[in-house]
N, C-alpha and C positions, 0 to 999 in steps of 0.2 A: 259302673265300676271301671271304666274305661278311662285311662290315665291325661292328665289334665297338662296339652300343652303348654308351658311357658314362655318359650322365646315368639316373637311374632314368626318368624318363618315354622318355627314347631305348629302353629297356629291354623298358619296358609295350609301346610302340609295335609294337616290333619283334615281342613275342610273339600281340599283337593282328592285328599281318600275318598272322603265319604260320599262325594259328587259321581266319583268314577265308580264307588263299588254299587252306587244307586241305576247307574246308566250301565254297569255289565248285570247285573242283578237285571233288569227289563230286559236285555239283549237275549241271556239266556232261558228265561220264559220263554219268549217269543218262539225260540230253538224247540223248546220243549212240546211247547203248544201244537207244532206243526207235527214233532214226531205223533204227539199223543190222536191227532186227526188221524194218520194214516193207521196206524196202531188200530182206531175204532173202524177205519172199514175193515182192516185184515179181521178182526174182530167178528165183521158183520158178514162176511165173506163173501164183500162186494170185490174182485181182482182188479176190476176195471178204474172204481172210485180210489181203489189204495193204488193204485198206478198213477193216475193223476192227482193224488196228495202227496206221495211222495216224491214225483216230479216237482211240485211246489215246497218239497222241503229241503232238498237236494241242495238248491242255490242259497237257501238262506243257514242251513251249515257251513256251505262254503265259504258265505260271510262270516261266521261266527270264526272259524280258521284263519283269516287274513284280518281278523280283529282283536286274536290273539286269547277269546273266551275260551273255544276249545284247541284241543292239540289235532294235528293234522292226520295220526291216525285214528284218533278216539272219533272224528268223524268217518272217517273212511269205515270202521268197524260199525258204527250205527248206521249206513247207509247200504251196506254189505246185508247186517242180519234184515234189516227191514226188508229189503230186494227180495231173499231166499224165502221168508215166509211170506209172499205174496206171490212168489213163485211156485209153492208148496199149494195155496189155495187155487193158485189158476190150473195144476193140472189136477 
């Protein structure tokens, strides 16, 4: 149900979308994937393994920010709450 380009560049456009919404679509998995690792040690109430997951998730939010996926503080806020509840288990 998705509206049927006509002009050739409506065409380009439209394949152009679907390229970019494919490749931020895997970007933000990716984003996802690493919170949900650190999330399962916090989980596991490993402090040590959710401190070295989310040092590994840390930099690949900050890509997701300078890639224009997420916003600069919607990262800043997921990397805040994950911190405090790893914080919460290590003491």
């Amino acid at each position: 149900a998705t509206p049927v380009a006509n002009s050739p560049q409506a065409r380009k456009r439209a394949k152009q979308a679907d390229v970019r919404r494919n490749h931020n679509a895997s970007l933000r998995s990716r984003a996802r994937t690493y919170v949900k690792k650190t999330l399962a040690a916090i989980a596991a109430g490993e402090a040590q393994a959710a401190t070295d997951a989310l040092r590994a998730a840390a930099p690949i939010l900050d890509g997701m920010v300078t890639k224009g996926i997420y916003k600069k503080n919607k990262c800043a806020r997921i990397k805040s709450r994950l911190n405090a509840r790893i914080k919460a288990i290590a003491s």
